[in-house]
C-alpha atoms as one frame of an Amber mdcrd trajectory, in Angstrom:
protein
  56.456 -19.388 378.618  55.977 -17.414 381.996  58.195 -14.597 381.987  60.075
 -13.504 385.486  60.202  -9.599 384.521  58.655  -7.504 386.881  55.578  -6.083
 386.250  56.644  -2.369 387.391  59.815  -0.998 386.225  61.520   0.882 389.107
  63.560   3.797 388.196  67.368   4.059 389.608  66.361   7.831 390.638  64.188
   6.593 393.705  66.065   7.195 395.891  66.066  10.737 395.712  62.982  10.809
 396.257  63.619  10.962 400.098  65.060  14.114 400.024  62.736  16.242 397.654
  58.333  16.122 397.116  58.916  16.213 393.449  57.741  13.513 390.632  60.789
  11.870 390.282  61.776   8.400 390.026  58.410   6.988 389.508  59.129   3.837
 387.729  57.132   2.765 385.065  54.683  -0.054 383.932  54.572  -0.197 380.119
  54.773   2.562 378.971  52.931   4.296 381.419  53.223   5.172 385.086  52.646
   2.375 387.597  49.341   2.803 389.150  49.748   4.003 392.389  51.760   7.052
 391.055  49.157   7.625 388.812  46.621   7.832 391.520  49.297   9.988 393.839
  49.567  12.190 391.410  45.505  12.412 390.408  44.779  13.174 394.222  47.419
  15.766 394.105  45.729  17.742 391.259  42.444  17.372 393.329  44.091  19.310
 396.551  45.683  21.932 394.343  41.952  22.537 392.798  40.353  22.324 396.435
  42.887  24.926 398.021  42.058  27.507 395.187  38.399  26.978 395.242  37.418
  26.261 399.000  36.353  29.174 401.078  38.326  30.639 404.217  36.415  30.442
 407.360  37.164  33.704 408.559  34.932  33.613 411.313  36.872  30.455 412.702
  40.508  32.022 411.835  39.419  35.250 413.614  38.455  33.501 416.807  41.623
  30.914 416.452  44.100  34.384 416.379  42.249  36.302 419.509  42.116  33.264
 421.431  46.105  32.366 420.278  47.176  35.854 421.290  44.774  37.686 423.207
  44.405  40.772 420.496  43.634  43.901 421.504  41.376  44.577 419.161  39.397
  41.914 417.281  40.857  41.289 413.613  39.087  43.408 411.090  37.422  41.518
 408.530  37.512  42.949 405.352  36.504  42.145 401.603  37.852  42.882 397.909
  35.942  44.374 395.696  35.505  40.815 394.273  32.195  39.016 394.445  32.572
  35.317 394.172  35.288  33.073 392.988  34.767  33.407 389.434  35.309  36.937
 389.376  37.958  36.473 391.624  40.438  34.001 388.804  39.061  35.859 385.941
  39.547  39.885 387.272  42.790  39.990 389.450  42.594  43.532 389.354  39.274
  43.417 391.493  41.373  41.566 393.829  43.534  44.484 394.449  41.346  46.733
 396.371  38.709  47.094 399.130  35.038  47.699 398.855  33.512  50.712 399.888
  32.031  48.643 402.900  35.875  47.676 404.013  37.381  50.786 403.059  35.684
  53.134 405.673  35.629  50.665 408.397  39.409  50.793 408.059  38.889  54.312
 407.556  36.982  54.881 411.379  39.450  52.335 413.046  42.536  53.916 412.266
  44.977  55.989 413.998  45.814  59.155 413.829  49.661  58.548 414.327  51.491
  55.896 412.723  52.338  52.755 413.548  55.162  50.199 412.757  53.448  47.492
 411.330  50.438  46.244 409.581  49.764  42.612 409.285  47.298  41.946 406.599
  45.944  37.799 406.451  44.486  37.302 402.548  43.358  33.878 401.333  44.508
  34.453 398.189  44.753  31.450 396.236  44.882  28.544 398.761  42.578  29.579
 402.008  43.868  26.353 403.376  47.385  27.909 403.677  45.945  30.720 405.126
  44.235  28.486 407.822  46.442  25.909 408.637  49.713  27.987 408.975  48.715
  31.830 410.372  48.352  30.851 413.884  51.971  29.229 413.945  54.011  31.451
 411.532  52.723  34.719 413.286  53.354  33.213 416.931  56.837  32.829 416.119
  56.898  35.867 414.297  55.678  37.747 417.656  58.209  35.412 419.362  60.773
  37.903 417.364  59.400  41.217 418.128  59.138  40.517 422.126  63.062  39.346
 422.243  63.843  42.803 420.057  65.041  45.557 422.196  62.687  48.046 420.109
  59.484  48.276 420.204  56.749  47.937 417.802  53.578  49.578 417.442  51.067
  47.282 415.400  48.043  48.218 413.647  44.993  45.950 414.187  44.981  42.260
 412.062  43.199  42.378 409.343  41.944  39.454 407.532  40.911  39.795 403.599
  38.683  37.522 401.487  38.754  37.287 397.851  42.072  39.492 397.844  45.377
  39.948 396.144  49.142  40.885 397.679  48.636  44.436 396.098  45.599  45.137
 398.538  48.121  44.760 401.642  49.279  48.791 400.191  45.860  50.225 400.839
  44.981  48.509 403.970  48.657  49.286 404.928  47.861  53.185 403.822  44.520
  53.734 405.002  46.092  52.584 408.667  48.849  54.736 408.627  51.356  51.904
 408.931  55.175  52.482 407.720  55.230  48.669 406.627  52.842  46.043 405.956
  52.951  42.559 405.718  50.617  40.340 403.299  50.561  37.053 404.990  48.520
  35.457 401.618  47.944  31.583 400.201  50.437  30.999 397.327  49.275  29.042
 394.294  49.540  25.548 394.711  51.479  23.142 393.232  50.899  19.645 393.077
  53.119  18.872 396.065  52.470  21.988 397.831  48.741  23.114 398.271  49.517
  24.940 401.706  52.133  27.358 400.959  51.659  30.683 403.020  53.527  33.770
 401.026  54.809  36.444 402.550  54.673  40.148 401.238  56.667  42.994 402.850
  56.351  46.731 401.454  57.854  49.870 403.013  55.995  53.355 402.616  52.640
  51.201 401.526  50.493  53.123 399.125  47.564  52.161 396.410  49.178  51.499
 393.013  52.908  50.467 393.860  55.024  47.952 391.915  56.332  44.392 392.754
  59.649  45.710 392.967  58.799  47.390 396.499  57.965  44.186 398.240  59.852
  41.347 399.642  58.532  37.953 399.495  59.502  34.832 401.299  57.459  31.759
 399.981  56.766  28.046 400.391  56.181  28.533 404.130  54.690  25.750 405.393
  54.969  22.326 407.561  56.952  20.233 404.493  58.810  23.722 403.085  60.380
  26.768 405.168  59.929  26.130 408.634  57.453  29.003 410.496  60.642  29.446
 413.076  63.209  30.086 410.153  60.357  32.347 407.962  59.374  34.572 411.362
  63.813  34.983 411.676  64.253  35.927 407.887  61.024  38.262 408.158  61.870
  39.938 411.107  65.510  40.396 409.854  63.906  42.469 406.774  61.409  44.622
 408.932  64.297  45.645 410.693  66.711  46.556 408.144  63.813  47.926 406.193
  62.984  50.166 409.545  66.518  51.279 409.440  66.740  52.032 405.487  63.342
  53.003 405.170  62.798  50.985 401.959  62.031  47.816 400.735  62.085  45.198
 397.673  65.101  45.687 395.202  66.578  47.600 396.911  66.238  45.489 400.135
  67.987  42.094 400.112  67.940  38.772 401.609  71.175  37.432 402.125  70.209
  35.959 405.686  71.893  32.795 404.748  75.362  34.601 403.331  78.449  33.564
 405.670  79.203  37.041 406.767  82.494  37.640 408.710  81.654  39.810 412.134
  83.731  41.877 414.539  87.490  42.268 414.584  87.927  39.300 412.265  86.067
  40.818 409.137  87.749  41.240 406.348  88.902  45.040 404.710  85.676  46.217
 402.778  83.311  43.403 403.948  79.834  44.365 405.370  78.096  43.045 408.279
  74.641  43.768 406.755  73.601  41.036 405.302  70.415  42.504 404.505  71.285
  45.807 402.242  73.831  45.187 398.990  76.294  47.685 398.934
């Protein structure tokens, strides 16, 4: 006797897949996933390995930023003290500072005064975040600083291979910047091997703790939007301008319903950034 069941199982949690990338709802066949999803999933695991393994062409990225926004100085390209990829997943501490080579070419570039802003590009451990999504993210973050009455000094762009977020603090140092920003590939996830991470430290220095930086993550194409990243960032420089700090004591609440002028409540705040 033929029997009419289907063949694949669907599960009654489809449907939410259209509002999320994540594995759920696949259905099954047997006892195992039906074969397409299997095969989804297999080529997912391949780009998450590709992203942390493939090289950044910096030479390509460097030209792609002058071009995009007519620099006026040509990115510095810099190195960890890393020397190939191996070293680079097995010694993150390597990964956290410059070699000698990097470290004085920094070191006869910079100026003598400071400057507001350092903006430090590390492939970190998805290059292809770093290449797909610097060009757009920092042309709407420069989109912010020409509509802000202040003005910003920047230090040259620097672009790091084989590096880690911590590195951002001695680049950030060595050019006498009061903040940097560590534009670096996130790891990747199997729905999300182009995430661009975003690092912001006040008072940079060699040796600092995570609890000085700000991150915003996940900003890419299919995550946070480069237009709504650029807005939160710039919202943080500011504040952290102002405050002159950053990380704990710094936070995010660019999304909080905050009630403004005469209308505010007794006691509320109209920083959103800075808890009380």
């Amino acid at each position: 006797m033929t029997s009419n069941k289907p063949i694949v199982v669907e599960n009654p949690w489809e449907r939410l897949r259209a509002f999320t990338d994540a594995r759920i709802g696949l259905g099954r066949a047997g006892v195992s996933l039906p074969t397409g999803k299997l095969l989804e999933f297999q080529l997912a695991h391949a780009q998450a390995q590709d992203a942390v393994h493939c090289p950044l062409d910096v030479e390509a990225l460097a030209q792609q930023l002058q071009e995009a926004f007519v620099l006026e100085h040509e990115p510095l390209r810099l190195h960890s003290q890393v020397e190939d990829r191996a070293m680079y997943l097995q010694r993150p501490d390597f990964g956290r500072k410059l070699n000698d080579e990097s470290r004085e070419r920094l070191e006869a570039v910079a100026s003598q005064s400071r400057v507001d802003l350092a903006v430090v590009v590390v492939d970190g451990l998805s290059a292809l975040a770093v290449q797909q999504n610097s060009q757009p993210f920092l042309k709407a973050l420069y989109q912010q600083f020409e509509q802000d009455s202040a003005e910003w000094q920047l230090a040259p762009l620097a672009i790091v291979e084989q590096g880690r977020v911590a590195i951002g603090d001695e680049i950030g140092a060595l050019l006498n910047a009061d903040v940097v920003l560590v534009m670096i590939g996130e790891r990747p996830g199997l729905s999300s091997p182009d995430s661009l991470g975003l690092y912001m430290t006040w008072a940079p220095e060699p040796g600092l703790k995570d609890d000085r930086r700000n991150c915003i993550s996940n900003v890419r194409p299919a995550g946070l939007q480069m237009d709504e990243a650029a807005r939160r960032l710039f919202l943080l420089l500011k504040e952290a301008r102002q405050k002159k700090l950053s990380g704990v004591k710094l936070k995010d609440r660019s999304e909080d319903n905050v009630l403004e002028g005469d209308s505010a409540a007794p006691g509320s705040t109209q920083n959103f950034l800075v808890a009380d």
